[in-house]
LUMDREN-376629 format. One record per residue (C-alpha): x, y, z. Coordinates in steps of 0.5 Angstrom, whole numbers. Layout:
N
+-------+-------+-------+
:     X :     Y :     Z :
+-------+-------+-------+
:     X :     Y :     Z :
...
+-------+-------+-------+
end
This chain:
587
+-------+-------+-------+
:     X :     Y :     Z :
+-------+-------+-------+
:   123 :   410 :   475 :
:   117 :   406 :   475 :
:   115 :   402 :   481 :
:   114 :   395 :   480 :
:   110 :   392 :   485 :
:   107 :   384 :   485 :
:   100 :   384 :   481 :
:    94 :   382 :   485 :
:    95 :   376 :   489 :
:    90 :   372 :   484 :
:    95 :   371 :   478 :
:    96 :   364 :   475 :
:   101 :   362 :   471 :
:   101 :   362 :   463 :
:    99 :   354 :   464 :
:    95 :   355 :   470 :
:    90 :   360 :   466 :
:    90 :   356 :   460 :
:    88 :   350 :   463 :
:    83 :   353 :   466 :
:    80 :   356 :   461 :
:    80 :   349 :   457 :
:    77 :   346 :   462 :
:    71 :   351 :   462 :
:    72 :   350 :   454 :
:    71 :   343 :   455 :
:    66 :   344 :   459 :
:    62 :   349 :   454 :
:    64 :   345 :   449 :
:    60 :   339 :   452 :
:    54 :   344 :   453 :
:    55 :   346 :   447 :
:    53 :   339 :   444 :
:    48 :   337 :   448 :
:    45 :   343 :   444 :
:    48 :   343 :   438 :
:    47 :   336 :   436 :
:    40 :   335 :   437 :
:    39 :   342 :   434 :
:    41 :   339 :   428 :
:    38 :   334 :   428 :
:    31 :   339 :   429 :
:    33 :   343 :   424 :
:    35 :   339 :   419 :
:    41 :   342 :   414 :
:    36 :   347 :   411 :
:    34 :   349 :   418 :
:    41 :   350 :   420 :
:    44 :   353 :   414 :
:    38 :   360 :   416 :
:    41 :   359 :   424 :
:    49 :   359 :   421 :
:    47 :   365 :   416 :
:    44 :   368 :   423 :
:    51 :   367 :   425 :
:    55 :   369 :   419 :
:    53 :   376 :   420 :
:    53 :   376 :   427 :
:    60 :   373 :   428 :
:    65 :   380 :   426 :
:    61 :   383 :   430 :
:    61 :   378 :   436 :
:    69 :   377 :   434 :
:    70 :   386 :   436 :
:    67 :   385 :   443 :
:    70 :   378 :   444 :
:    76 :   377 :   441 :
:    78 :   384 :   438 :
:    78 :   390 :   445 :
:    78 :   384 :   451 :
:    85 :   383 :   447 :
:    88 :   391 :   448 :
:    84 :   391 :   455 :
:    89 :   385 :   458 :
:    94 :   388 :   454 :
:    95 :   395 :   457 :
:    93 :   392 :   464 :
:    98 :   386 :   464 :
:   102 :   391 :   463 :
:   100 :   396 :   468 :
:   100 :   391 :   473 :
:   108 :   389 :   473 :
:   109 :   396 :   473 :
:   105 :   397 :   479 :
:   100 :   402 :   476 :
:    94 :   400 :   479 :
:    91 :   406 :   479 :
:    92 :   406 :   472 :
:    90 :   399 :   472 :
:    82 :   401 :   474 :
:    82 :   408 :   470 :
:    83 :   403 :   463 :
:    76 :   398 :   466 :
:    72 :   405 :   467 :
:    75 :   407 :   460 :
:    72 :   401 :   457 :
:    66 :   402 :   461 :
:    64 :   407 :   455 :
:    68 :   404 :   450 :
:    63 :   398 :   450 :
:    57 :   401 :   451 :
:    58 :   405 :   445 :
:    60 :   398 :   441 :
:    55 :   394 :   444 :
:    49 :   399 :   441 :
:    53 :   401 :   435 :
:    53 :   393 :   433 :
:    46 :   392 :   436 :
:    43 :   397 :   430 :
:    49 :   395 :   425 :
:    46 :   387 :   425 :
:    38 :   389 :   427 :
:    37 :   394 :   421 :
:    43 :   391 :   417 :
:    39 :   384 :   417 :
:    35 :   385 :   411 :
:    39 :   388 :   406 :
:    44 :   382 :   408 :
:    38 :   377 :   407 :
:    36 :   380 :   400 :
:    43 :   379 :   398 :
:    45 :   372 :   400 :
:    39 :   369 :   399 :
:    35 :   372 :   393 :
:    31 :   366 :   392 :
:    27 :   366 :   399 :
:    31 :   371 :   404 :
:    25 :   372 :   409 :
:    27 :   365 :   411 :
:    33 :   367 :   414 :
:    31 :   374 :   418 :
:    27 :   372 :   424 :
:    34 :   369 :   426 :
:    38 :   374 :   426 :
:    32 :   379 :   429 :
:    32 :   375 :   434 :
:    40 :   374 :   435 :
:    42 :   381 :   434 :
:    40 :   383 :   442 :
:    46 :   378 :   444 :
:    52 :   383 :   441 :
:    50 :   388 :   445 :
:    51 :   383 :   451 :
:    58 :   380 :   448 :
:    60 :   387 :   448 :
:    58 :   389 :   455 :
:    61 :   382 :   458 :
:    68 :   383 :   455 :
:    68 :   390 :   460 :
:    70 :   384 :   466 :
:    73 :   379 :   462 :
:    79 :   382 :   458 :
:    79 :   386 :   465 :
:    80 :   380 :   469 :
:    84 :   376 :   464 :
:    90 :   381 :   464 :
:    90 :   380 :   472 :
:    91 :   373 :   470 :
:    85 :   371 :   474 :
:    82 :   367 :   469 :
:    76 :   364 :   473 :
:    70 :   370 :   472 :
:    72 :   368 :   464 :
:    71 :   361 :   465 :
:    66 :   360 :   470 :
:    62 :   366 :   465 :
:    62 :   362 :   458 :
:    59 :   355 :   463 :
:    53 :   360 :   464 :
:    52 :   362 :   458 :
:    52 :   355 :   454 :
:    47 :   352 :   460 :
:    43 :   358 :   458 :
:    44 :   357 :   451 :
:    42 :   350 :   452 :
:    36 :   350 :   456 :
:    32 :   356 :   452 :
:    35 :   355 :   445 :
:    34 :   348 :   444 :
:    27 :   348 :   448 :
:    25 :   353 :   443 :
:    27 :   350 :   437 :
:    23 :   343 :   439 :
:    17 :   348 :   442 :
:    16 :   352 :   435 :
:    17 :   345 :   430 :
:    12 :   342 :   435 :
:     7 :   347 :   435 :
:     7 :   348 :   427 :
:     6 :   340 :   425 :
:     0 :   340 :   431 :
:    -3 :   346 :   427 :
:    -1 :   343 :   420 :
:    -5 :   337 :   423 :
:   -11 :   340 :   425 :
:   -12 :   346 :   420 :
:    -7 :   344 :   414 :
:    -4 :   351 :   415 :
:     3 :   352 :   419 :
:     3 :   360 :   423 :
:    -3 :   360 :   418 :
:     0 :   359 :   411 :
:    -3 :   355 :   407 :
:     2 :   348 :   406 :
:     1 :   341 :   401 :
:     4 :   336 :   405 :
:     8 :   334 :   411 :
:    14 :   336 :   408 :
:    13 :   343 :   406 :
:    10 :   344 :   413 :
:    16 :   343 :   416 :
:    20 :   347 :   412 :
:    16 :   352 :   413 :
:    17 :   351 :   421 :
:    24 :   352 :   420 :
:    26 :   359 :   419 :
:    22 :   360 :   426 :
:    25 :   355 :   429 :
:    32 :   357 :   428 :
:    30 :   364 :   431 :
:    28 :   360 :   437 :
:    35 :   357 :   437 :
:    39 :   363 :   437 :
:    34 :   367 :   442 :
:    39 :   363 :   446 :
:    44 :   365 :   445 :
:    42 :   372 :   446 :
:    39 :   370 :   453 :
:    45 :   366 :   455 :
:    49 :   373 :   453 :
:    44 :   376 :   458 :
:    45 :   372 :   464 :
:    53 :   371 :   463 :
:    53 :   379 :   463 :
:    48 :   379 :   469 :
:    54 :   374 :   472 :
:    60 :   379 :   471 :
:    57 :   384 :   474 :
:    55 :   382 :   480 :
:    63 :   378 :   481 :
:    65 :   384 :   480 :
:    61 :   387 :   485 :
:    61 :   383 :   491 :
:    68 :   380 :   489 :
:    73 :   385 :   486 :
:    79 :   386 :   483 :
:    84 :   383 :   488 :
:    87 :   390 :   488 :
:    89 :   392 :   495 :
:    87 :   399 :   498 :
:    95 :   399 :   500 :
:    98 :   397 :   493 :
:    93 :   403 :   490 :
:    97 :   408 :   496 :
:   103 :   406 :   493 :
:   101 :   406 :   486 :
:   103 :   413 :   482 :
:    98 :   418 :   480 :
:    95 :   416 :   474 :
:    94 :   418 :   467 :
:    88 :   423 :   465 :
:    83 :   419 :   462 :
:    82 :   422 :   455 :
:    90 :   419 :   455 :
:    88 :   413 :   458 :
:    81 :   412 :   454 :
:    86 :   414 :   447 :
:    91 :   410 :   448 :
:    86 :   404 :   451 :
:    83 :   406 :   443 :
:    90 :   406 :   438 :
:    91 :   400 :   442 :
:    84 :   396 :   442 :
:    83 :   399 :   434 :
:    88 :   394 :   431 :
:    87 :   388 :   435 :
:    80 :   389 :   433 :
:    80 :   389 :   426 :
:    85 :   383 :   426 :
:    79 :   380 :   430 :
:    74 :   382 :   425 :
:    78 :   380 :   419 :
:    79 :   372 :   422 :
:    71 :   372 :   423 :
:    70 :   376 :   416 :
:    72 :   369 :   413 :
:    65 :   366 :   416 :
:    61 :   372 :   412 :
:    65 :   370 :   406 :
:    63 :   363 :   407 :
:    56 :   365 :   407 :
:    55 :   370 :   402 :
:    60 :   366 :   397 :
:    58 :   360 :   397 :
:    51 :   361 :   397 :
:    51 :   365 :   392 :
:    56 :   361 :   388 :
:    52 :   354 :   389 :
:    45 :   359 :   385 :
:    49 :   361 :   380 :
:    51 :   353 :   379 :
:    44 :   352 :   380 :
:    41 :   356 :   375 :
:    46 :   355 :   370 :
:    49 :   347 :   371 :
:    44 :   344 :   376 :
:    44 :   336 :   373 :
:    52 :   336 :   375 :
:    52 :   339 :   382 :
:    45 :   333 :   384 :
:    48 :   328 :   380 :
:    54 :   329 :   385 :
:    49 :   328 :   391 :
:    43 :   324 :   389 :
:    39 :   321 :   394 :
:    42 :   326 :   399 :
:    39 :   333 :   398 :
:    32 :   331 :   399 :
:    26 :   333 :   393 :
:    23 :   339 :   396 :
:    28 :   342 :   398 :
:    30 :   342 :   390 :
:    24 :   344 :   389 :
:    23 :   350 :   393 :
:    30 :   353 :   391 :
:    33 :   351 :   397 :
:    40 :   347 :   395 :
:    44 :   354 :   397 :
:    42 :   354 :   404 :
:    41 :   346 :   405 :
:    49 :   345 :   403 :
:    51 :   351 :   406 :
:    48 :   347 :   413 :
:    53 :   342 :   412 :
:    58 :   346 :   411 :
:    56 :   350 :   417 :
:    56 :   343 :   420 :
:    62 :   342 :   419 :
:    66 :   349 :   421 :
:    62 :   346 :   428 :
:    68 :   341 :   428 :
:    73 :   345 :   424 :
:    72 :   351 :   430 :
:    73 :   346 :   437 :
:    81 :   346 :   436 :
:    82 :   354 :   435 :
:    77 :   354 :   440 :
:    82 :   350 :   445 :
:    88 :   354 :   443 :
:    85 :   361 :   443 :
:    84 :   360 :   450 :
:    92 :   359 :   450 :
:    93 :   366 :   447 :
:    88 :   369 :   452 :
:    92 :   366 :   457 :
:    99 :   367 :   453 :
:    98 :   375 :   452 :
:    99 :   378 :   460 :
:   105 :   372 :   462 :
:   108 :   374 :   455 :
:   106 :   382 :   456 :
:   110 :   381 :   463 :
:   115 :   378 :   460 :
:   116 :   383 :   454 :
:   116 :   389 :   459 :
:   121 :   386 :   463 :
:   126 :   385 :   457 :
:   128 :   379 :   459 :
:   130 :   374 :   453 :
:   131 :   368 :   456 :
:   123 :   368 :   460 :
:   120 :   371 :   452 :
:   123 :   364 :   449 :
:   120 :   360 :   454 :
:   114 :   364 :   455 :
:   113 :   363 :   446 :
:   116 :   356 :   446 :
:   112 :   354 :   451 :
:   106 :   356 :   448 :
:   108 :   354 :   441 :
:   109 :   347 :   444 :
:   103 :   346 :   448 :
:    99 :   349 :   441 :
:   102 :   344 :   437 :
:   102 :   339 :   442 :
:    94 :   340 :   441 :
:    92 :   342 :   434 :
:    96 :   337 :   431 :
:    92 :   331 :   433 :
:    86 :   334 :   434 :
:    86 :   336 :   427 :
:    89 :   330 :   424 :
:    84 :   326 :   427 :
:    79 :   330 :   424 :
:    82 :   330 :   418 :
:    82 :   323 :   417 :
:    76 :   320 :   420 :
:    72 :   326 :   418 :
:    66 :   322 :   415 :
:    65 :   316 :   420 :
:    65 :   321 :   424 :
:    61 :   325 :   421 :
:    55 :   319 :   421 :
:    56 :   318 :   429 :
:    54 :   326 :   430 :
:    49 :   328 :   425 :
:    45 :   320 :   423 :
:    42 :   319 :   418 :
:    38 :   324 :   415 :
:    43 :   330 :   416 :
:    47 :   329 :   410 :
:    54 :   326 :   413 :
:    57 :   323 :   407 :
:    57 :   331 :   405 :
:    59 :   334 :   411 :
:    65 :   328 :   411 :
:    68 :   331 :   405 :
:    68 :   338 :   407 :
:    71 :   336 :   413 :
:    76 :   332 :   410 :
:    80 :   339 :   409 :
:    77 :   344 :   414 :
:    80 :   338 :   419 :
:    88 :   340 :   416 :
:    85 :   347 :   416 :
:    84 :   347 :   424 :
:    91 :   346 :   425 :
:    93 :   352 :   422 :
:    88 :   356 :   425 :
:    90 :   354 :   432 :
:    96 :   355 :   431 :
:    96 :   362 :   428 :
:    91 :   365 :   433 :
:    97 :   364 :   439 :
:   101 :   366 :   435 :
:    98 :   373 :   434 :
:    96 :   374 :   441 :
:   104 :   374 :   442 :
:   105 :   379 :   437 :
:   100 :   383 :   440 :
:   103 :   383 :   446 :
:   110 :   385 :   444 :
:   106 :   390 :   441 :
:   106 :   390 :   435 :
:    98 :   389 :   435 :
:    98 :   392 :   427 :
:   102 :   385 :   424 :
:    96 :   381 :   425 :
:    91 :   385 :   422 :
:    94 :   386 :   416 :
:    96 :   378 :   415 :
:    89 :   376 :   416 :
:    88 :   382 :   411 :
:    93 :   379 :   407 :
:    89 :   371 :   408 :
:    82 :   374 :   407 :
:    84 :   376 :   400 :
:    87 :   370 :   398 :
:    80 :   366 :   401 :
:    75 :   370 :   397 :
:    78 :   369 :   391 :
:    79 :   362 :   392 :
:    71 :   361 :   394 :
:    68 :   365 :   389 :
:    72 :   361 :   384 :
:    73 :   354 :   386 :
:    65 :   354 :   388 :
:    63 :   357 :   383 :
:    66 :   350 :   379 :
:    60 :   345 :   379 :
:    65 :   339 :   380 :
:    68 :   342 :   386 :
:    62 :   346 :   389 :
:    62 :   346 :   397 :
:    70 :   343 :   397 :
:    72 :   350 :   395 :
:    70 :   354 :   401 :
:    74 :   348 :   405 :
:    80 :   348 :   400 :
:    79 :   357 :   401 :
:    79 :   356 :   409 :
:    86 :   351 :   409 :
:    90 :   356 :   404 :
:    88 :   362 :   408 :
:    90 :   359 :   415 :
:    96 :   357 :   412 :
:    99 :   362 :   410 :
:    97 :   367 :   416 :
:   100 :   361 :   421 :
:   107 :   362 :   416 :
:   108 :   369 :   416 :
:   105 :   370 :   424 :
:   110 :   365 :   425 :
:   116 :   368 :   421 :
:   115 :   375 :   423 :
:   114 :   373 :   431 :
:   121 :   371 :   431 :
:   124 :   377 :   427 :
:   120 :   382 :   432 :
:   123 :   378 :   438 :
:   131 :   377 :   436 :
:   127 :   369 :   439 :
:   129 :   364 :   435 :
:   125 :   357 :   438 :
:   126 :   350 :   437 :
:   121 :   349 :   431 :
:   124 :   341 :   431 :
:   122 :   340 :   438 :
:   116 :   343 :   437 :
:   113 :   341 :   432 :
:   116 :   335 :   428 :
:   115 :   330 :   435 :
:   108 :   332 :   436 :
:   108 :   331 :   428 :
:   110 :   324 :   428 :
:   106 :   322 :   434 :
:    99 :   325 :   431 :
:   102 :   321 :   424 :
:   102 :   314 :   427 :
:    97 :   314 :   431 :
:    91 :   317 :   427 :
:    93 :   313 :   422 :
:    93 :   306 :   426 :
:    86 :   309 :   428 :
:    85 :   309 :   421 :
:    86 :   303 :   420 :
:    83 :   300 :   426 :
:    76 :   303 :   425 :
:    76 :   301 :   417 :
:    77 :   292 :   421 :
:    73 :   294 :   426 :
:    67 :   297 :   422 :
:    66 :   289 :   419 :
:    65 :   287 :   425 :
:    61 :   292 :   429 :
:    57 :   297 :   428 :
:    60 :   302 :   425 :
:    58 :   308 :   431 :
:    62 :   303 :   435 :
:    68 :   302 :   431 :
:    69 :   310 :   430 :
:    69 :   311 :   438 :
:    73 :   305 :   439 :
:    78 :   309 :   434 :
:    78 :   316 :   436 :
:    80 :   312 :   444 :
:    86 :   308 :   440 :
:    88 :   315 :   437 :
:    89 :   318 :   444 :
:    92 :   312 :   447 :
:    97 :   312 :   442 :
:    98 :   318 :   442 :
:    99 :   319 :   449 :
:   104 :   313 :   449 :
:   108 :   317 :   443 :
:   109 :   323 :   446 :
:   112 :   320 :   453 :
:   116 :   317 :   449 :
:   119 :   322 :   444 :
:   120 :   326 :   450 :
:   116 :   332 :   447 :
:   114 :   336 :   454 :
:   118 :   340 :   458 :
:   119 :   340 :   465 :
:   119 :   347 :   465 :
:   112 :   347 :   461 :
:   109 :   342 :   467 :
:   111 :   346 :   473 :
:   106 :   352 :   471 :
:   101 :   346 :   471 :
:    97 :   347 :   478 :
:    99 :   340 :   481 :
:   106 :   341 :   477 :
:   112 :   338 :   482 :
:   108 :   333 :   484 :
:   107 :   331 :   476 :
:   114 :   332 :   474 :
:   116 :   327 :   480 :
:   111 :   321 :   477 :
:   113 :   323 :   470 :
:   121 :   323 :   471 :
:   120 :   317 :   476 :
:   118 :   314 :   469 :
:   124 :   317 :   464 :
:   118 :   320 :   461 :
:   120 :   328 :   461 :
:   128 :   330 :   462 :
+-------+-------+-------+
end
């Protein structure tokens, strides 16, 4: 019979590491910002449309180290950890030292020397535009990969700070040297244009040609980044655990029994790792079939009906862009624009199934059907307690905001419409990355994969369709994108419930946060519609985004959608329950 020991004395609760994880999120988020806004502002929608390629390429990749392995290495050492194998819990950390080292330079060479075949082949009009970017991000893969050795390690101890404190680090790097070099580049190519009329010693005719030609180097100076951020948060990772540990005792690791051989380790840590990975992969795949789809499909419209798609978006994309063939890349921008909003629910929630994964592992392990119940109700409320606002809101308000972060200049009117639809797509999308972490922790690390094979299938053949219709054009990838989620995030959900006998309260989960969002966002609507006619309409869109959550907040207090048991994983939890049920707010 196995020991089952405590597991180190660090361990958070499924709320408690979540909330950490979000607020370092929010925090990422809010660099991320400050980056990522006047980044657009600087490179324009054709500038950021080479940046996003850059990304479109680098995002599976990326999705294996962070997403797809850290995902079985919290699984297996969670699970350990209950079992009080400690031995067993630092032979899988040394395993995953390998394991990462060979991704890491696997995925390096995969992107380094697969940059120019990809390029030619999205964009067959002017690819070298599109490849110092992605030269200059290849490097970070291998950093990610080398991060994530720490990071599933610590996320299965349920010591989720080293992630968190990690992901700042990283967005503060991004922030200073990727922004600074973007502005950098731009500022030396006009100030060479000026003097000599040349930008990097090419020729140019006018002003606007020369900053389109400073663009490609800029958004490689952008992404550059990124790579240092992946460096420095590495550097950070390594030394924690150095000087800090792993919270494992020397006395729990007496009592520990002898561990498994390595090759059994490292082959389990493999057959386990394998099939996350590749759900992890095929989620980010859609990123590389938005990219290479929709750029493609928007030349095929522009060779054989250009006059519908310009007519559709006259005075916005401008002259020389139509010029120099660039109307895939520019639209691709605002698409890529709109994915930035688009991607900060699931974001929020993905560090829900991060810290949802170890409390559900354990609560598996133990084969307790009560604590299974409340461990997924729990996650499925506060997932629907926070998607379905957030995407609603987008949804709804998607072109003033849009207006209030791009500005004139970047095409919000475009990148509004798209977000009209992705905004309904992040529900889903936030939802179903949860729901797949708590497949993969009852085991069934196979059901993910093959749902999202199942959604990106399904994606592909509505992009390459629905873009390639000169009336709907960019559109389609967003309608592709709300399909696929939606589809995922219904079979998730219906094969979690057959797999663990569980059957939550879907009403209370889901309907009372529903009609919240539904009253709220549609006052905010309204709202900001009146008060656009009697203020600017900036102010009128943040004064409804704040109606919104004041609305919203008042209506699930009201419904009663938190449960007492959700709150006191919180930190702070008794004492919130106390001025909650002093109120009536919570039963």
């Amino acid at each position: 019979m196995e020991q089952r020991k405590n597991p180190p004395a660090r361990r958070q609760s499924f709320l408690h590491g979540a909330l950490i994880l979000m607020v370092a999120y929010a925090i990422e988020k809010l660099i991320g910002a400050f980056f990522k806004i006047p980044l657009t502002w600087i490179l324009t929608p054709t500038g950021n449309g080479y940046f996003s390629n850059a990304y479109s390429l680098y995002a599976p990749l990326y999705s294996l180290a962070t997403a797809g392995f850290p995902i079985a290495i919290s699984r297996l050492v969670s699970e350990n950890s209950v079992r009080g194998r400690f031995r067993d819990v630092r032979q899988i950390h040394r395993a995953s030292i390998r394991i990462f080292l060979t991704l890491g330079i696997l995925s390096f060479s995969i992107m380094f020397f697969g940059a120019k075949p990809y390029a030619n082949y999205v964009l067959s009009g002017s690819p070298q535009n599109a490849l110092p970017a992605i030269y200059a991000l290849a490097p970070a893969v291998f950093f990610t990969s080398m991060m994530s050795i720490y990071r599933g390690y610590y996320e299965g101890l349920r010591n989720m700070y080293p992630t968190a404190i990690s992901e700042v680090i990283e967005s503060l790097c991004r922030l200073i040297f990727g922004l600074s070099s973007a502005a950098l580049i731009i500022w030396k190519g006009m100030q060479e244009y000026e003097a000599l009329g040349t930008v990097f010693g090419m020729p140019v005719k006018s002003v606007e040609y020369a900053k389109l030609a400073t663009l490609p180097y800029a958004s490689a100076g952008a992404v550059f980044g990124v790579t240092l951020g992946g460096m420095t948060g590495f550097l950070f990772l390594m030394f924690y655990h150095r000087h800090s540990g792993d919270g494992i005792s020397r006395q729990m690791l007496l009592e520990s029994p002898r561990p498994l051989p390595m090759k059994v380790t490292s082959a389990k840590l493999i057959r386990t790792a394998v099939p996350v990975a590749l759900g992890s992969l095929a989620v980010n795949l859609s990123t590389l079939v938005d990219s290479t789809f929709l750029q493609i499909r928007i030349k095929d419209i522009m060779d054989s009906s250009p006059q519908i798609l310009l007519t559709m978006y006259q005075g916005i994309i401008p002259q020389s862009d139509i010029q120099l063939n660039l109307v895939p890349s520019f639209l691709f921008g605002c698409f890529s624009n709109a994915t930035v909003f688009f991607m900060l629910v699931p974001g929020i929630t993905q560090a829900l199934g991060v810290s949802a994964l170890p409390s559900v592992t354990a609560a598996w392990t133990k084969g307790d059907p009560k604590r299974i119940k409340h461990s997924i109700e729990s996650v499925l409320r506060v997932v629907a307690l926070m998607a379905i606002p957030s995407g609603l809101g987008l949804s709804m308000l998607s072109t003033p905001i849009s207006k209030l972060v791009l500005r004139a200049g970047n095409a919000p009117e475009i990148t509004g419409k798209i977000l009209a639809i992705l905004g309904l797509a992040a529900i889903f999308a936030s939802i179903s990355t949860p729901i797949n972490s708590m497949l993969q922790a009852i085991g069934r690390v196979d059901l993910p994969v093959k749902l999202l094979a199942v959604g990106l299938v399904v994606k592909i053949v509505l992009n390459y369709t629905l873009v390639g219709i000169p009336e709907i054009n960019v559109m389609g990838a967003g309608t592709g994108t709300l399909v696929c989620y939606f589809l995922i995030t219904f079979l998730a959900l219906y094969f979690l419930i057959r797999e663990t006998g569980v059957m939550p309260n879907l009403f209370a989960i889901f309907v009372k946060p529903i009609l919240a969002s539904g009253i709220s966002v549609s006052a905010a609507w309204l709202f900001q519609k009146a008060a656009a006619k009697l203020v600017s309409e900036d102010m009128a869109t943040l004064s409804a985004i704040l109606v919104a959550g004041f609305l919203y907040l008042i209506f699930i207090l009201w419904f009663h959608a938190l449960s007492r048991h959700d709150i006191l994983m919180l930190p702070k939890g008794q004492k919130i329950v106390k001025i909650l049920e002093k109120h009536h707010w919570i039963r």
